[in-house]
C-alpha positions as CSV (number, residue, x, y, z in Angstrom):
1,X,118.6,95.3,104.4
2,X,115.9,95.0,101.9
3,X,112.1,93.6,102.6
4,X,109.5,91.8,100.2
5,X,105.9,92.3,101.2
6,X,103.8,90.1,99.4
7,X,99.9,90.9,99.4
8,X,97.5,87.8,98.3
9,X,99.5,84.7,97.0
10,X,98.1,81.8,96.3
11,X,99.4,79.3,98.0
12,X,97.6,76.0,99.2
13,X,96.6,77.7,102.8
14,X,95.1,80.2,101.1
15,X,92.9,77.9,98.5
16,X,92.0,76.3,102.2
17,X,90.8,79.4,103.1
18,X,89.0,80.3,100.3
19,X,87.9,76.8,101.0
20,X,86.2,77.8,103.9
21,X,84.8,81.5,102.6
22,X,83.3,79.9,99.9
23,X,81.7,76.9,102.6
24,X,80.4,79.9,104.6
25,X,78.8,82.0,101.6
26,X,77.8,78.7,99.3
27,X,80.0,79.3,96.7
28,X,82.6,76.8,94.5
29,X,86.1,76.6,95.3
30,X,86.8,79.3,91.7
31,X,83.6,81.1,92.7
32,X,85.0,81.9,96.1
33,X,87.9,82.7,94.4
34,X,86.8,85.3,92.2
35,X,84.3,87.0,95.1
36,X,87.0,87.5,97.3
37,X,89.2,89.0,94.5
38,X,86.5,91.3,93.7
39,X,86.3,92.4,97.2
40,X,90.1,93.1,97.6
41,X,90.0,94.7,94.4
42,X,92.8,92.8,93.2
43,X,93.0,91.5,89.5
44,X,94.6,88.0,90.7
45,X,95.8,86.2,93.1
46,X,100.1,86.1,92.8
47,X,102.2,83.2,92.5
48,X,105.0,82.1,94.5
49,X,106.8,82.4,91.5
50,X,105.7,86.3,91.0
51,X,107.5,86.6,94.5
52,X,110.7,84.1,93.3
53,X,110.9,86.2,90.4
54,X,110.9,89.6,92.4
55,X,113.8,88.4,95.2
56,X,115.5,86.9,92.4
57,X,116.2,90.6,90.7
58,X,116.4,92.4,94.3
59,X,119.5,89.6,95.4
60,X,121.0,90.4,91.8
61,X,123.5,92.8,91.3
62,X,121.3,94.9,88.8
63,X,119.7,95.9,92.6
64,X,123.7,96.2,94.2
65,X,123.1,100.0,95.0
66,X,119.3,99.0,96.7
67,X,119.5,99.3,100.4
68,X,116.8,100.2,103.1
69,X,113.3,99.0,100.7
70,X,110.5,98.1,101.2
71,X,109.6,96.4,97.7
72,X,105.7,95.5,98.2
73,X,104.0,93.2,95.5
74,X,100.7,93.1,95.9
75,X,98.7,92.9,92.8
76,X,97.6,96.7,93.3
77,X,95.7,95.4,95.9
78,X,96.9,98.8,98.0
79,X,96.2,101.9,96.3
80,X,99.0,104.5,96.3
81,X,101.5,106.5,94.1
């Protein structure tokens, strides 16, 4: 068994709750955006097809001898080696 973790995708209920952030702290819809990615320290936001793209190689047989993982793809939003 083999596990995608995803950290900040954009998806529409996320731009709705940007929506909101940026309501809260008087900010556009991109400016909200681009605060909250400064604050998570991420460069972007993914796609859903970064995370298509990802499954799409681990369910291929280049990944036949992966078992047991943990891929995460988060935009380096988690610091680590």
């Amino acid at each position: 068994m083999n596990a995608v973790l995803p950290g900040p995708v954009m998806t529409d209920r996320r731009r709705a709750m940007l929506a909101r952030y940026g309501e809260a702290k008087g900010l556009s819809l991109d400016a909200a955006i681009d605060a909250f990615a400064a604050e998570t320290r991420i460069a972007r936001y993914g796609t859903p097809e970064d995370i298509a793209e990802l499954i799409a190689v681990a369910v291929s047989p280049a990944a036949r001898w992966m078992t047991g993982v943990t891929l995460r793809m988060d935009g380096g939003e988690i610091k680590s080696l």
